[in-house]
N, C-alpha and C positions, 0 to 999 in steps of 0.2 A: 316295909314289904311292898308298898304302893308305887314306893319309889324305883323299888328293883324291877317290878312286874311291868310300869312304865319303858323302864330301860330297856328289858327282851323285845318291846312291840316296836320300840324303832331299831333296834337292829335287825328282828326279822322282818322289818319291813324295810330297809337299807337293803337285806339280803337277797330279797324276794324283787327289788327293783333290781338290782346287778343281775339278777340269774336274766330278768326281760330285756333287759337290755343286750345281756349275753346273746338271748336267744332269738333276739333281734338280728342285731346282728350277726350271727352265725346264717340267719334267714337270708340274711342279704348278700350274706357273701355266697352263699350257695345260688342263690339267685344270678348273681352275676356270673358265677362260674357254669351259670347251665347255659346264660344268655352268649357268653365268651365261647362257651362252645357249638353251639349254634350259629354261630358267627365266622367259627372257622370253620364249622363243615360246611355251611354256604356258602364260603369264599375257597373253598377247597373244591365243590360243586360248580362254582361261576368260572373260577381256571379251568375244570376239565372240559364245560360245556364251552368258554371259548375255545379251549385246543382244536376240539371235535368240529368245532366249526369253520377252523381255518382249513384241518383236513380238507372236510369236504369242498370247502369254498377253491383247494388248490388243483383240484381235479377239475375247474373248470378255467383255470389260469389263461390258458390262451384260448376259448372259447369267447369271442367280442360278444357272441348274443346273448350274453350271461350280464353281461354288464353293463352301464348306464354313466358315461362319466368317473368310469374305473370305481364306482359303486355297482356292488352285486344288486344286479333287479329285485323287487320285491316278491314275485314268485318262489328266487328260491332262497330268500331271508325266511319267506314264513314256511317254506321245503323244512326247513334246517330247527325252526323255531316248533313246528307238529313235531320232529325227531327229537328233541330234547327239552322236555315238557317244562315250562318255568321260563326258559331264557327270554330275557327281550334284548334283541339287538339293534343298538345303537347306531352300530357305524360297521359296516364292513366292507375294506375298497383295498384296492392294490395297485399297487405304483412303481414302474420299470425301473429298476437299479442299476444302472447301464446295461448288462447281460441278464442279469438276474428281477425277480418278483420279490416285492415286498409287500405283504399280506399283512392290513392293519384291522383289529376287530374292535368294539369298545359296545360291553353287553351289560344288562344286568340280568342275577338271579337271586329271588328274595329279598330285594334292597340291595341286594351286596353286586355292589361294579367291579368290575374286569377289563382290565385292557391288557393283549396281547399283540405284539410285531414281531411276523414270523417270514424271513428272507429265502427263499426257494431258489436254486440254483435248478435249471430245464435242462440236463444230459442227453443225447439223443446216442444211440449205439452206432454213429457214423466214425467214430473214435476206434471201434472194433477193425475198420476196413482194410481188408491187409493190400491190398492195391494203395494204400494212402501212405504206406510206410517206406516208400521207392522213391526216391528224384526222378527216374523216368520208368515209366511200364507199359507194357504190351500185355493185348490180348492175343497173341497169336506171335507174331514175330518182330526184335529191335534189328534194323539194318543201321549199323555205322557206317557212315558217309564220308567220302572224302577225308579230311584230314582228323577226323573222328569223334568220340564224346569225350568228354572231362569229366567226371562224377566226384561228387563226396557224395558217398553212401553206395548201397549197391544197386545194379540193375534187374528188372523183372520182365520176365514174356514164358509165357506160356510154351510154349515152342521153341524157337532157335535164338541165338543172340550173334550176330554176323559184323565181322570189322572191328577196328581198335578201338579200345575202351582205355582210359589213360585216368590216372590219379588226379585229386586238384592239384597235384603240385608238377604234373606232367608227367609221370613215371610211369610206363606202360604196365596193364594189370591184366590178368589171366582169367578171363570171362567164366572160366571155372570157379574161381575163388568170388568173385562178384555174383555170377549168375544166383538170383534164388525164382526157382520155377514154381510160379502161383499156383498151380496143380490145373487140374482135365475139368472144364467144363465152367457154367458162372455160375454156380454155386458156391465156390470157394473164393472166387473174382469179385461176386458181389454184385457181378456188372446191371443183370437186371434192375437190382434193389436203386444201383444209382442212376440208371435210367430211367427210374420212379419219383427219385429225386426231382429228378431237371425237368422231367413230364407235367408233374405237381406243380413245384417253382412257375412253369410256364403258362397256366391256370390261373394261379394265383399273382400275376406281376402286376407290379404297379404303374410301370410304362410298356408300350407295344410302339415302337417306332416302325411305320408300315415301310421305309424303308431308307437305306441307310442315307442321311440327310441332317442338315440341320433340326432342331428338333427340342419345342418347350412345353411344358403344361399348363394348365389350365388358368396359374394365378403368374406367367411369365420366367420362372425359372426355368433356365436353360438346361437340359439333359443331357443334349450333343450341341456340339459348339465349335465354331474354328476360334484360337485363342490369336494372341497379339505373333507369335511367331508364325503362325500358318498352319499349325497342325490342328487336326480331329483331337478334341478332346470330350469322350464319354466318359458322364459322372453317374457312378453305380453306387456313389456309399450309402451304403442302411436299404437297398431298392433291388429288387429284382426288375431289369431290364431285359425285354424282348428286340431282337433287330427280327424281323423277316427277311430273308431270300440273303445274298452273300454281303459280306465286307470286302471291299475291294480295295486298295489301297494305288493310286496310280500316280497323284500328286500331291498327296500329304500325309505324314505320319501319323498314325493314332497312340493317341494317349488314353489308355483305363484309366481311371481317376476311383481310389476307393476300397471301401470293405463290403461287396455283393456281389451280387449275379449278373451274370449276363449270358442270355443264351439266345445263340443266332442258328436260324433255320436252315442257312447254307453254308458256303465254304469261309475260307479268309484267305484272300488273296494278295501277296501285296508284290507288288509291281515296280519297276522301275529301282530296287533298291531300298523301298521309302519302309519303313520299319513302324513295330510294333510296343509299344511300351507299358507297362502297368507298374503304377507306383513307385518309378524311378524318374526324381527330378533333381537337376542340375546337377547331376556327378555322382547321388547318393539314394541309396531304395530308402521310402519313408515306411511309418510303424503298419502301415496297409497291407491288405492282402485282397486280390482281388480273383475269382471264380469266373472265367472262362469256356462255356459247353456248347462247341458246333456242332451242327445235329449232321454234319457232314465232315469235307477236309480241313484240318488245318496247315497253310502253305505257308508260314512267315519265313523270311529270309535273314533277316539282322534287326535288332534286339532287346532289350532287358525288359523281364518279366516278373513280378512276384505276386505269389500266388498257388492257383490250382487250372493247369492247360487240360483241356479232355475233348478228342475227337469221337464220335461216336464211330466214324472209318478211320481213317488216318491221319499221320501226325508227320509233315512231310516238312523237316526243316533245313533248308539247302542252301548253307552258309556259305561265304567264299574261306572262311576260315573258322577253328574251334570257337574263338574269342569274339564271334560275331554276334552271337547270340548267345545268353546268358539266361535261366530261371533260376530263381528261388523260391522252392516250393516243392512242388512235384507235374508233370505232365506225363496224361495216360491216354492209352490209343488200346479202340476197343478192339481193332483189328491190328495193323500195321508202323510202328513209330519207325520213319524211316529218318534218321537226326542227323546233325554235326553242330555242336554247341558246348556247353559249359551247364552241367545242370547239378545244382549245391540244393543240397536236403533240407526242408523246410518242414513242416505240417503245421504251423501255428492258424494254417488260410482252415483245419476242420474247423478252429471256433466260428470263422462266418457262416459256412454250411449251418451249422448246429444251431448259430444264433437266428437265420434266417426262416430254419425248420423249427425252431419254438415258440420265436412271433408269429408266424401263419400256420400257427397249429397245422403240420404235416403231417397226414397219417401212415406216408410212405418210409417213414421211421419210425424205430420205435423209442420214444422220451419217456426218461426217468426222474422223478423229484428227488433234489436233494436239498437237506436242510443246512442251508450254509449259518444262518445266525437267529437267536430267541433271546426275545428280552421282553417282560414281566412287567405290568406295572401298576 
């Protein structure tokens, strides 16, 4: 009996250590499972609080006084850090993606780290402009010159369309079937909004050449330049460029150079025959596009252009023949486009508009964010 009663005390004591041990562990693993889930709702919490703060940090994308070294100021880390109680932010900067912002955050909340890269793509509604959808257009009236226009695509004016209009492959066309009339007034034109544009743009440039001349900045790059052949060569890539008072052209051709602005306070003159060019070298137009806005006439005579031409009067090009002058792009006259040339449909010159109005934060447009790319980590 001694022996049996022996035997029950170590098995219900065997029994009694498995149940502690059971209950041990069942302790532990619920333990783990409340700490496991504590861990992903604050790492569920640490993602949305970086989201939130890339949001707002993108609303000040092209604002420079926001930034420090393409690090947001500390003002508005601890803006962002009082708005979402917990975060501490590590890193938050952004970095030009050729056309686009890339938005890097690296935060913690509760222990738990975040890192988000969030790529913004800056739209501006200059892409809307139905003046931009024309190889050539008028505010008012297109007079066909002499031997007349060549179009791919169709023509616009407000008003009348006068003289022959001819296909690019020369086949005479029915200014009826071409004509599309921008409607009554600049409302539908736009024309104010892009003379808000070029007003803006001229405010904010980053060269002012006081007149039309050789011309370098401050650490010796040349801007305007005679090159080894003799001609004017202005470089406008990535820059908004001011000339004051006319371009005159009487003994050397001008060459644009680039993807920018450029906008001259008076006429363009060119004289003598001597011609005008943008982004066509040696036989062929390159990937450029270059923006063009006289705040007066423009008079060129003979030719290649790519880009965007815009007189705020008129647009007066008095070729000896169609094939003298050629754009690629679009050219528009706020009043009068009196032509004889070759003008083939481009619009690729809105991305410079659009790019130059996202980096100098313009408020004469209006910019939209778009999320081109998000990646986690």
């Amino acid at each position: 009996m001694g022996k049996q009663g022996g035997s029950v005390l170590v098995l219900s004591m065997v029994l009694m250590l498995t149940l502690v041990v059971l209950a041990v562990g069942m302790a532990v693993t619920i333990n783990n499972e409340i700490h496991i889930s504590r861990y992903e709702e604050n790492m569920l919490q640490a993602d949305y609080y970086a989201e939130s703060a890339v949001e707002y940090a993108s609303y000040l994308l092209a604002d420079d006084s926001k930034w420090n070294d393409d690090e947001l100021i500390d003002e508005e880390k601890a803006k962002i850090e009082n708005l979402l109680n917990g975060l501490e932010i590590e890193e938050l900067s952004k970095e030009i993606v050729g056309s686009d912002y890339q938005l890097i955050i690296s935060g913690r909340y509760n222990k738990v780290n975040s890192k988000l890269v969030v790529i913004y793509k800056l739209v501006s509604d200059l892409f809307d402009f139905k003046m931009f959808k024309f190889p050539i257009a008028a505010g008012n009236i297109i007079n066909s010159n002499g031997s007349g226009i060549k179009v791919e695509g169709q023509v616009a004016a407000n008003k009348h369309i006068n003289g022959n209009i001819y296909d690019y492959d020369g086949n005479p066309k029915d200014v009826d079937d071409i004509h599309a009339n921008l409607g009554d007034g600049d409302e539908e034109l736009k024309t104010d909004v892009l003379i808000d544009y070029f007003t803006e743009a001229k405010e904010k440039a980053d060269y002012v050449i006081e007149s039309f001349d050789t011309y370098q900045d401050e650490n010796g790059n040349y801007i305007l330049y005679i090159d080894h052949e003799g001609k004017y060569v202005l470089d406008i890539d990535s820059k908004v460029v001011v000339v004051k008072g006319n371009i005159t052209l009487n003994s050397r051709d001008l060459y644009i150079k680039g993807s920018g602005v450029l906008i001259v306070s008076g006429n363009l003159n060119c004289n003598n025959n001597y011609k005008i060019y943008a982004n066509y070298e040696n036989g062929s137009y390159t990937h450029d596009y270059a923006i063009s806005y006289f705040e007066k006439n423009l008079n060129p005579k003979y030719g290649r252009y790519k880009g965007l031409l815009v007189g705020e009067d008129n647009l007066n090009i008095n070729s000896s023949s169609i094939n003298d002058f050629e754009l690629i792009g679009s050219a528009f006259a706020k009043n009068n486009a009196n032509a004889e040339g070759t003008f083939i449909y481009d619009n690729a010159y809105i991305n410079v508009l659009n790019n130059i109005a996202t980096s100098k934060n313009f408020t004469s447009v209006n910019v939209i964010r778009t999320i081109s790319d998000w990646q986690e980590f």
